[in-house]
C-alpha positions as CSV (number, residue, x, y, z in Angstrom):
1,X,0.0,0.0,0.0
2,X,0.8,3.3,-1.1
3,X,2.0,5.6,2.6
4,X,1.7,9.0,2.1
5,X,3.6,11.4,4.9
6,X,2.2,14.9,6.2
7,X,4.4,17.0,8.3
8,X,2.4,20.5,9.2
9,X,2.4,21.8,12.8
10,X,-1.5,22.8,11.9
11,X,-3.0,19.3,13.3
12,X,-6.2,20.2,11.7
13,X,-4.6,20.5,8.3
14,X,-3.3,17.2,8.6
15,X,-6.2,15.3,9.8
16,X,-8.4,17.1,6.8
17,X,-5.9,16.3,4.2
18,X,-5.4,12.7,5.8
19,X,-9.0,12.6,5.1
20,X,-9.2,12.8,1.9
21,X,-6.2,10.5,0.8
22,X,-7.2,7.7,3.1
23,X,-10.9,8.3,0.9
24,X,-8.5,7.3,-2.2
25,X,-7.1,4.9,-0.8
26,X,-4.0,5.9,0.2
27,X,-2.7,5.1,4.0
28,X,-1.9,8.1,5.4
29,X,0.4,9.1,8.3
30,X,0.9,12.3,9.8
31,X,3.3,14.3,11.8
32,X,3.1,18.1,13.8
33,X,7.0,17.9,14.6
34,X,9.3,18.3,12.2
35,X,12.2,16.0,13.9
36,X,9.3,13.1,14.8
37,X,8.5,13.4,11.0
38,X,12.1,12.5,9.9
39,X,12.3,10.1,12.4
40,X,9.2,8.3,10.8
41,X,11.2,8.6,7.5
42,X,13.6,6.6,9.0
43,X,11.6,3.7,10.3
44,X,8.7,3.5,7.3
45,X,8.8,3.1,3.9
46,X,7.3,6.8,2.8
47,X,6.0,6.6,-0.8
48,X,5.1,10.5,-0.9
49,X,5.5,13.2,1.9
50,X,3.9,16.3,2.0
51,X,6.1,19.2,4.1
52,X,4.9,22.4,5.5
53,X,7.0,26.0,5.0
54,X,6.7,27.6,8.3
55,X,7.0,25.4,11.2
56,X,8.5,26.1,14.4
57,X,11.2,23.4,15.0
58,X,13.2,23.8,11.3
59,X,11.4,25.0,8.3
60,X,10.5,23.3,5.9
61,X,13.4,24.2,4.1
62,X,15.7,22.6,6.3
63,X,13.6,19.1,6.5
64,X,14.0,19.1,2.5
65,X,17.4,19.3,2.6
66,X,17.8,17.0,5.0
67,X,15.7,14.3,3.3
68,X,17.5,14.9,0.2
69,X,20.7,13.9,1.9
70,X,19.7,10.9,3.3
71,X,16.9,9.5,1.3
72,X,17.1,11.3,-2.2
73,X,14.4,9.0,-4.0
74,X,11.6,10.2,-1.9
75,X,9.1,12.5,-3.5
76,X,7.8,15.9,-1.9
77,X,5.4,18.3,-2.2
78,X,5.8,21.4,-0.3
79,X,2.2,22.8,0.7
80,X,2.8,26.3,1.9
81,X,0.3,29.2,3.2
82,X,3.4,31.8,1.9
83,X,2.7,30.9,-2.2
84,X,5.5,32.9,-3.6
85,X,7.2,32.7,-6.8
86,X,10.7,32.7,-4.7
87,X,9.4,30.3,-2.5
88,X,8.2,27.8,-5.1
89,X,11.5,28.4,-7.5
90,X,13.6,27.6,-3.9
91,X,11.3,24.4,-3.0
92,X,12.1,23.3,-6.8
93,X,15.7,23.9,-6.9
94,X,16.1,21.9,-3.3
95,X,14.3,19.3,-5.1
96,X,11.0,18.8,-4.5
97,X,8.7,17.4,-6.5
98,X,5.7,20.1,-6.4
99,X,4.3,22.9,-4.7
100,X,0.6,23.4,-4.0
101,X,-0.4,26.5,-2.0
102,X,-2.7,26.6,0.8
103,X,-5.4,26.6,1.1
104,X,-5.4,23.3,-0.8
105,X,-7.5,22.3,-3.6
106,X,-8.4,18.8,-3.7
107,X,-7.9,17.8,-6.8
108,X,-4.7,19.3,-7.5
109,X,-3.9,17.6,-4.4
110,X,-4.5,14.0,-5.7
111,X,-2.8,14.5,-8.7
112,X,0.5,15.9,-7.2
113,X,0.1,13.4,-4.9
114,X,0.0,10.6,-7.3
115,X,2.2,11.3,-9.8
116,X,4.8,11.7,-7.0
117,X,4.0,7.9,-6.3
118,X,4.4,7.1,-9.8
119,X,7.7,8.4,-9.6
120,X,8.5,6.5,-6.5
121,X,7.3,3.3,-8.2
122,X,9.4,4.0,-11.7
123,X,12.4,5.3,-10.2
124,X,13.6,1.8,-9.1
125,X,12.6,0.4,-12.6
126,X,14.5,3.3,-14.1
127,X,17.7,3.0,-12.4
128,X,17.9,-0.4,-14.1
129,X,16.7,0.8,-17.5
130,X,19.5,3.8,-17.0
131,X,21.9,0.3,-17.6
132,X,20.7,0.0,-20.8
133,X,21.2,3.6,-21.8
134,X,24.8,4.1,-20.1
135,X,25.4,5.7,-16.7
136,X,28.2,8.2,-16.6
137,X,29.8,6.7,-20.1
138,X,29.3,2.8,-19.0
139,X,27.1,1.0,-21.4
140,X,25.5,-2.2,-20.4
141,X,23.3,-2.5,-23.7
142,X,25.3,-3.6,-26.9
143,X,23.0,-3.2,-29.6
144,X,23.5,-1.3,-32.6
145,X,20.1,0.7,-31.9
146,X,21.3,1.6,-28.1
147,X,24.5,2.9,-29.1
148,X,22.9,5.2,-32.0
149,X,21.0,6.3,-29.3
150,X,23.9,7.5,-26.7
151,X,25.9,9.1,-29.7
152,X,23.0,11.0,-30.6
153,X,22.3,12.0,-26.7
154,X,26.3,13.3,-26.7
155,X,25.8,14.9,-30.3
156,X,22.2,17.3,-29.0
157,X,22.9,17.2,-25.2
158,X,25.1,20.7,-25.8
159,X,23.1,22.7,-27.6
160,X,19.3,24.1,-26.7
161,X,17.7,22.4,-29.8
162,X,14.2,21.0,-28.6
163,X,14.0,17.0,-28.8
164,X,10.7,14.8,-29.4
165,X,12.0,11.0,-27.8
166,X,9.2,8.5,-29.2
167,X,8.9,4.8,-28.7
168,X,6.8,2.1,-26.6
169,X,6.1,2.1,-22.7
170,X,8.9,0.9,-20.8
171,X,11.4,1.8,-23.2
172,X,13.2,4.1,-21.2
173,X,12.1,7.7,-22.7
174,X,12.2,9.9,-19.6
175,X,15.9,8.6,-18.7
176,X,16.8,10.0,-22.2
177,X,15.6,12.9,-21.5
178,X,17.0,12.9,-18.1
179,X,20.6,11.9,-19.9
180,X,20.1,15.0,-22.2
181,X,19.6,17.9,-19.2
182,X,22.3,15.6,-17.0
183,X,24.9,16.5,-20.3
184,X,23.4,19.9,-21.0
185,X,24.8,23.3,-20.6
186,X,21.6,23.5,-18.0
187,X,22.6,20.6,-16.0
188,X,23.1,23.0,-12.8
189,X,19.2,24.4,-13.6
190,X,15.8,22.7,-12.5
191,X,14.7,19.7,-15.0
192,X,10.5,20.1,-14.0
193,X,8.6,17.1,-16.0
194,X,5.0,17.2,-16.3
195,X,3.3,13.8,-17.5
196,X,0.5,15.3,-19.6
197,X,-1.6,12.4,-19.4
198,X,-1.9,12.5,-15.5
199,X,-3.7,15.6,-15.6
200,X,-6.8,16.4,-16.6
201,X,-7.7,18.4,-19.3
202,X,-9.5,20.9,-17.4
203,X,-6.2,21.5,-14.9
204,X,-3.2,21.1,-18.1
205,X,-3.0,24.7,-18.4
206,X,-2.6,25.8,-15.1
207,X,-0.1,22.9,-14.0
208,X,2.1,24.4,-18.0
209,X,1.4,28.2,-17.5
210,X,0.3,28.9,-13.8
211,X,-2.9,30.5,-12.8
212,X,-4.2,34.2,-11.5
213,X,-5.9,34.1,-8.3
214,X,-9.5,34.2,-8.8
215,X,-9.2,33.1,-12.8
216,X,-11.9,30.1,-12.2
217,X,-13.8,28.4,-9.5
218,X,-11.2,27.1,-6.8
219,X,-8.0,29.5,-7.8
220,X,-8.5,31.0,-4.7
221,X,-4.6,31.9,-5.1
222,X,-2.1,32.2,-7.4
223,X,-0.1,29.3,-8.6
224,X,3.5,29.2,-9.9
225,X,3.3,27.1,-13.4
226,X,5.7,24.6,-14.2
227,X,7.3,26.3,-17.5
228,X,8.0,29.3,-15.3
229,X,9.7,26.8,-12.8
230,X,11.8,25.3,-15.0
231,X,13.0,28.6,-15.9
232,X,16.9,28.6,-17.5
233,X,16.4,24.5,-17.0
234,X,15.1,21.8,-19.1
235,X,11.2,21.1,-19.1
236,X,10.0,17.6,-20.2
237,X,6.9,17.2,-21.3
238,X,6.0,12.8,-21.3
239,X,3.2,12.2,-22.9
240,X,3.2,15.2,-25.1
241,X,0.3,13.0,-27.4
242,X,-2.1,13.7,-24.7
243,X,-2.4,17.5,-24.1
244,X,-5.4,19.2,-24.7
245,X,-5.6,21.6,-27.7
246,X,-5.9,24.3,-25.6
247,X,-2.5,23.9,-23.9
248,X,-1.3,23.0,-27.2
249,X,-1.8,26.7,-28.4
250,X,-0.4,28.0,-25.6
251,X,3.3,25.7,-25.9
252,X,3.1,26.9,-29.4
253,X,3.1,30.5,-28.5
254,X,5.7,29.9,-25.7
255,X,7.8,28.6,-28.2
256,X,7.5,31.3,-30.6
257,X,7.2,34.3,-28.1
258,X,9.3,32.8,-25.3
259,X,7.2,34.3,-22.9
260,X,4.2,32.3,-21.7
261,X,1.3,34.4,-19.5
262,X,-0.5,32.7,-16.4
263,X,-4.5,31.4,-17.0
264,X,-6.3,34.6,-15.8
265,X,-3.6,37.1,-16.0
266,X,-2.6,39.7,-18.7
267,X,1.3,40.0,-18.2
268,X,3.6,38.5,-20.4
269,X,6.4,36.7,-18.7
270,X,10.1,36.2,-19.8
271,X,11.0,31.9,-19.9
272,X,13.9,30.7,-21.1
273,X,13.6,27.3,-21.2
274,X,14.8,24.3,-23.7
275,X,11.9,21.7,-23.9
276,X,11.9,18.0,-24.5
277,X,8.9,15.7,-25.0
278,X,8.3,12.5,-25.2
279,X,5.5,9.8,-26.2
280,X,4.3,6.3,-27.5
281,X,1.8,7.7,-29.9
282,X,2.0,8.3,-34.0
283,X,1.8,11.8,-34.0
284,X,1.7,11.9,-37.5
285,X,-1.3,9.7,-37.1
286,X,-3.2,11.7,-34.5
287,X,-2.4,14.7,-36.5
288,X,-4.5,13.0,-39.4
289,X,-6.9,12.5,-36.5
290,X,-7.2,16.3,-35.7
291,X,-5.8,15.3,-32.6
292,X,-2.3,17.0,-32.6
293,X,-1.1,20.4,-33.8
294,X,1.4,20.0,-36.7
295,X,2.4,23.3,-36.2
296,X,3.7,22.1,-32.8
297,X,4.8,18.9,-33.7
298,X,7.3,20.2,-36.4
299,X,8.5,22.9,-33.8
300,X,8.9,19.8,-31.2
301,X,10.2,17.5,-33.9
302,X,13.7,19.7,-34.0
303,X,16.0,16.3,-33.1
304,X,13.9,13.4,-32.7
305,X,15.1,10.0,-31.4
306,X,13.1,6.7,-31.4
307,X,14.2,4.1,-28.6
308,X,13.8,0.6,-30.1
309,X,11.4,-1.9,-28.4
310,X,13.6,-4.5,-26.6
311,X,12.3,-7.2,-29.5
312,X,14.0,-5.4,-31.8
313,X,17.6,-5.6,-29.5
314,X,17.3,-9.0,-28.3
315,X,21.3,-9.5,-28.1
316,X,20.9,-6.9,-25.2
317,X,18.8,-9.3,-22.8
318,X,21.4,-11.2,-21.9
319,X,23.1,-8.3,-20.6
320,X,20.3,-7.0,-18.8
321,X,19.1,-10.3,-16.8
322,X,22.9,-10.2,-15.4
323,X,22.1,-6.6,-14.3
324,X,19.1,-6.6,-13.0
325,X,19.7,-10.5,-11.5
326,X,22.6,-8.6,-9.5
327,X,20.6,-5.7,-8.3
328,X,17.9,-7.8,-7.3
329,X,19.8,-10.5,-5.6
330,X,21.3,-7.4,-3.5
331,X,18.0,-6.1,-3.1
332,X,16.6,-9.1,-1.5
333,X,19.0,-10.5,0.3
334,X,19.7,-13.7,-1.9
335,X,22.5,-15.7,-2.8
336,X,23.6,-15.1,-6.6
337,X,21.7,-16.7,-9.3
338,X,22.6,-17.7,-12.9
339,X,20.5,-17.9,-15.7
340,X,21.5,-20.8,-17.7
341,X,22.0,-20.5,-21.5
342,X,18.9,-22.3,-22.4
343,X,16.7,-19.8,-19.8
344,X,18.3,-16.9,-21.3
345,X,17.4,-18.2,-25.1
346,X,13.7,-18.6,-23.9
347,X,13.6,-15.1,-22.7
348,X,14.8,-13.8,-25.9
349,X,12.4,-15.6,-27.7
350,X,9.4,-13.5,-26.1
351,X,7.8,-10.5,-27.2
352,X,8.2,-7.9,-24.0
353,X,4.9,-5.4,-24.7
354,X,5.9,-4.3,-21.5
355,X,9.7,-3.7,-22.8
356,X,12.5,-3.7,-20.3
357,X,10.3,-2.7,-17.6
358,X,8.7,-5.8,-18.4
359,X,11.9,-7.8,-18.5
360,X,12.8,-6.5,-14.9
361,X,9.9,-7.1,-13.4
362,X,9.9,-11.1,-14.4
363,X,13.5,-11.4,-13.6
364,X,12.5,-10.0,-10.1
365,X,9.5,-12.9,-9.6
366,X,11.6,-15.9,-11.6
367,X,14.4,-15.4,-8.6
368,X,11.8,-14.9,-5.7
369,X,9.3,-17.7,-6.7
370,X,12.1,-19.9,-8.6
371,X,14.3,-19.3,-5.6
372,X,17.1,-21.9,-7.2
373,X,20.8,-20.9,-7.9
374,X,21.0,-21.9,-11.2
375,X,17.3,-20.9,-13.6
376,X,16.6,-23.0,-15.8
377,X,14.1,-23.0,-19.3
378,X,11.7,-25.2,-17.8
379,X,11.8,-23.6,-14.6
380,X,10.4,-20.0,-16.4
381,X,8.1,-22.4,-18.2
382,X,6.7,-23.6,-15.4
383,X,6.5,-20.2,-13.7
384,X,5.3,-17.9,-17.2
385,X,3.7,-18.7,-20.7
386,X,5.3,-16.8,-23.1
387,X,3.4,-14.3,-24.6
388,X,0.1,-14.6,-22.3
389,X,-0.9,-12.8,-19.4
390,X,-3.7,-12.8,-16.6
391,X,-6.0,-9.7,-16.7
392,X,-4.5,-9.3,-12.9
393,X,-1.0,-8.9,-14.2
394,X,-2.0,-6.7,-17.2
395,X,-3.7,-4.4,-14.6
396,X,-0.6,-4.9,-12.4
397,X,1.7,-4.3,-14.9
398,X,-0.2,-1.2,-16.7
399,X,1.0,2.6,-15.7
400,X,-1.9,4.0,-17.5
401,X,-4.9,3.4,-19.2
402,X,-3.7,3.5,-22.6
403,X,-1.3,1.5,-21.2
404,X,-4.1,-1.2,-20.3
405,X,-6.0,-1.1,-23.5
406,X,-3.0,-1.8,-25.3
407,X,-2.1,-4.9,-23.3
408,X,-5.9,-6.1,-23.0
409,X,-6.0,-5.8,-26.6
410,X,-2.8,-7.7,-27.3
411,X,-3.4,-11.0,-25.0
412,X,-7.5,-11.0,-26.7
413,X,-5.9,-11.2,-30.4
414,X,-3.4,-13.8,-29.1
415,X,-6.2,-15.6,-27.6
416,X,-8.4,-15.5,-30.2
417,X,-5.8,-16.5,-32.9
418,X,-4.5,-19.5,-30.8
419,X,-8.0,-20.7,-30.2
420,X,-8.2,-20.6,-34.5
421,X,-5.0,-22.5,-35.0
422,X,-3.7,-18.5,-36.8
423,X,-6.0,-18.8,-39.3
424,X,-5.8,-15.4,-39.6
425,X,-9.1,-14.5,-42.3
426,X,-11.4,-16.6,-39.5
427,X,-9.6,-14.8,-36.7
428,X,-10.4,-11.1,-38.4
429,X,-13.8,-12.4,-39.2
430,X,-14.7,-13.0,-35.4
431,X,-13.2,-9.7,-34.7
432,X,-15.3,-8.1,-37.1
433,X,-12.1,-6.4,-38.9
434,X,-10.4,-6.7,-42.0
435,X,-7.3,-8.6,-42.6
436,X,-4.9,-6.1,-43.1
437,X,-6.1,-4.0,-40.2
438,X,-5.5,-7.5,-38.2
439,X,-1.9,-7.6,-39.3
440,X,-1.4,-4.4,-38.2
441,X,-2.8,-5.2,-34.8
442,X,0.0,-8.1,-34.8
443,X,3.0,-5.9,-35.9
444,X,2.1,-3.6,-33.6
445,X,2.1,-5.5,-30.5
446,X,4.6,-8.3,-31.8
447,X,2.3,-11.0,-32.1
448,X,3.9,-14.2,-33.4
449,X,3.0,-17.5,-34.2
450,X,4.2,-20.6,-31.2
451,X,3.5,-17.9,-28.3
């Protein structure tokens, strides 16, 4: 279960603000001492903490700091009476994850809180998939496709040119981008990302630009938008394919004008920020869909790299079981396990939807469930069917709801071509489309015949 954290010496703001997480689902604990609440840090696993300004012991300030010292990974949200844009810029540079002003509006307050979880839950995942890309020049990934990709991040890293990163969930895009700012001339500045599906479309432009207090129902203050955080940094926008067209008028005119003005308010203000985006959808195609600007999509489109799908760099899997075996062996506690040659063959022979977080995540169960020092072929037999999945680890394994159509989809045309021996004019008849629109479906998803 999800723990969220609150530390505010207000005792009513914490027990209202518990409220509503615990309603979510969330379990929520809370602290009115700063040093108790770092103690807590200490003893629980904290998925999320949410951290007063002002409080009497140290401010909130100091806690921040503190936390980023000794437990870096941990996402949090300032939530502040004293909304200023120096206050906000500070909490960003110290690293924290968001800042929400008092007095707090509930839904920006679920989804700050839960994309700070999601990054909890992908940054472990990401620190593997970093192996792939290289860390600091070493490169654990051999394939043609990931080195194209590293001399291309050393080639655009310098300059300011704006980069679109494209491919498949679970390929890695966000540590691209990550690589790019790390290798930048901005590397010292804020890198502020903003997962445009997460938020809905009613909330996109204030989360991009900011809001005026009083612009609609609810800005009962003003709020600090994440372009004008990211100012002199890097701002990464992940899931570029999902923004409304609304706030897609607006990055095009932020572009152009390099200034960018705050839902509500009349002032133009001054960013200077390079912007990288990132997504798993056909632009082209959602363009054709009146989906997409093209306008936008050219001016994102500067430098654009495509991460390959791990089935198409299947000589890198060896590499990354040893990694990941290693890092989850050390993880857990166990004694070192080999993958034998005719385990690793079998997991090269499957498709990975879910791509190398995919791969990670089945190395992780085949060591704790397997629990053998040497893995054999028929042991991840036993344990997986290639190719197949239970709607419980699609759900499980999903980080959105595209995410989950995509996969539900996948393991229904799989089933349904299995059950007709591939016969693949039957199997489009039952699905009520045409042939070529089935193939489609199946080089999409790498569907192949024997999974």
């Amino acid at each position: 279960m999800n723990t969220i954290l609150i530390i505010d010496d207000e005792k009513e703001i914490c027990e209202s603000i518990k409220m509503i997480l615990e309603y979510e689902g969330y379990f929520v604990d809370y602290s009115i001492s700063a040093t108790k609440g770092l103690t807590i840090i200490e003893e629980k696993q904290i998925s999320c903490l949410l951290l007063d300004i002002q409080m009497p012991e140290m401010s909130g300030f100091e806690v921040l700091k503190k936390i980023k010292e000794t437990t870096p990974s941990l996402s949090v949200i300032i939530i502040s009476a004293h909304g200023s844009v120096e206050n906000a810029i500070k909490a960003t540079r110290l690293g924290a994850f968001d800042f929400i002003e008092k007095p707090i509006d509930r839904d920006k307050l679920l989804i700050s809180v839960r994309n700070a979880v999601e990054q909890v839950k992908l940054l472990t995942e990401n620190i593997e998939i970093k192996k792939t890309l290289g860390v600091e020049g070493e490169i654990l990934g051999s394939s043609k496709g990931m080195k194209n990709i590293l001399e291309l991040i050393d080639k655009v890293a310098p300059l300011d040119t704006r980069v679109l990163i494209t491919g498949e969930n679970g390929t890695g895009k966000e540590l691209v981008a990550r690589a790019i700012h790390r290798k930048s001339q901005r590397k010292d500045k804020p890198f502020i990302e903003v997962n445009c599906a997460a938020i809905p479309n009613e909330l996109i432009e204030s989360e991009l630009f900011g809001h005026e207090k009083g612009s609609f129902t609810g800005a009962v203050s003003q709020r600090i938008g994440r372009f004008e955080l990211a100012n002199k940094g890097t701002i990464f926008l992940d899931e570029v394919g999902d923004m409304s067209p609304q706030a897609q008028a607006k990055v095009l005119r932020a572009i152009e004008d390099g200034k960018i003005e705050r839902v509500g308010g009349g002032k133009k203000i001054d960013v200077d920020v390079r912007i990288i985006s990132a997504t798993n959808k056909e632009l082209l195609e959602e363009i054709g869909k009146d989906n997409f600007r093209e306008d936008l999509y050219h001016r994102l489109n500067v430098i654009p790299i495509n991460i390959p799908p791990l089935r198409d760099r299947k000589d890198d899997i060896p590499i990354l079981v040893e990694a990941f075996s290693k890092e989850i062996i050390n993880r857990h506690k166990k004694p070192p396990v080999k993958f034998l040659e005719d385990a690793i063959k079998l997991l090269q022979e499957m498709s990975w939807s879910g791509n190398v977080r995919e791969l990670k995540n089945i190395i992780e169960r085949i060591i704790i469930i397997i629990d053998k020092r040497e893995i054999e072929r028929k042991d991840i037999e036993f344990l997986l069917k290639p190719g197949q999945a239970t709607m419980d680890d699609i759900i499980e394994e999903s980080n959105s709801f595209q995410e989950f159509k995509e996969k539900a989809e996948r393991a229904f045309i799989l089933k349904q071509l299995n059950e007709n021996s591939w016969n693949i004019s039957k199997t489009a008849e039952l699905l009520d489309i045409q042939r070529s629109h089935l193939y489609n479906k199946m080089k999409k998803y790498g569907i192949e015949k024997g999974e």
